[in-house]
N, C-alpha and C positions, 0 to 999 in steps of 0.2 A: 504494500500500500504506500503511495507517496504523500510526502508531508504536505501538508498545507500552507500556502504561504501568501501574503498579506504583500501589498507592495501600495503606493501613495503617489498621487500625483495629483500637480494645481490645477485649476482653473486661469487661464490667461484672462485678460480684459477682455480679448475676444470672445468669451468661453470657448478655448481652442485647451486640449492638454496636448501633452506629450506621453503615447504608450509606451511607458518602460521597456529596457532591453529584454530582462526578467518574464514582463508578459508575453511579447513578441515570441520570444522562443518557446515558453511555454504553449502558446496555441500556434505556434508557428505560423507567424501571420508576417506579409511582407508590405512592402508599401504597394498603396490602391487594393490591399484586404478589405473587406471588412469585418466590423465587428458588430454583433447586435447585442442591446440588451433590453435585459424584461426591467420593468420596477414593480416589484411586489407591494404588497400592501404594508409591508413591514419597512420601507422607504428602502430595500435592499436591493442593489441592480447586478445581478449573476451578468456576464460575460457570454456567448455564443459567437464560438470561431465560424463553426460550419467548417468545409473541408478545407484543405490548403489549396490554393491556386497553383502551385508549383507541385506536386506532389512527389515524393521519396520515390528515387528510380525504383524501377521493376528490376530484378533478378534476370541476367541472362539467359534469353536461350540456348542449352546445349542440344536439343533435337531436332534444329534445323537441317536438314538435310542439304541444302545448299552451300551452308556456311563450313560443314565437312569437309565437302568436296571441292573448295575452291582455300588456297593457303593465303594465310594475312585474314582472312574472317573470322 
């Protein structure tokens, strides 16, 4: 189970923040992500990454049969 952890961040004059490095990688989110949040009735607003726009390469194909039979593939 991973810890939980708490991270803080201002409010600009714009209401503009800045998402922490911390969160970013945590929901691995990159610039023009975005991020949704709910507000509960408890004034608490949970986070929703939804998937990565980039996503974690795939695992090579080894049963290509092409890429066998030709060298440097």
């Amino acid at each position: 189970m991973r810890a939980t952890r708490e991270v803080e961040s201002t409010l600009i004059d714009r209401y503009q923040t800045t998402v922490q490095e911390t969160v970013r990688r945590a929901l691995r989110r990159g610039k023009r992500d975005k991020i949704h949040y709910t507000i509960l009735p408890s004034r608490q607003a949970p986070a929703n990454a939804g998937p990565p726009l980039c996503p974690e390469p795939e695992p090579a194909r080894t049963s290509d049969p092409l890429s066998a039979s030709v060298p440097g593939l």
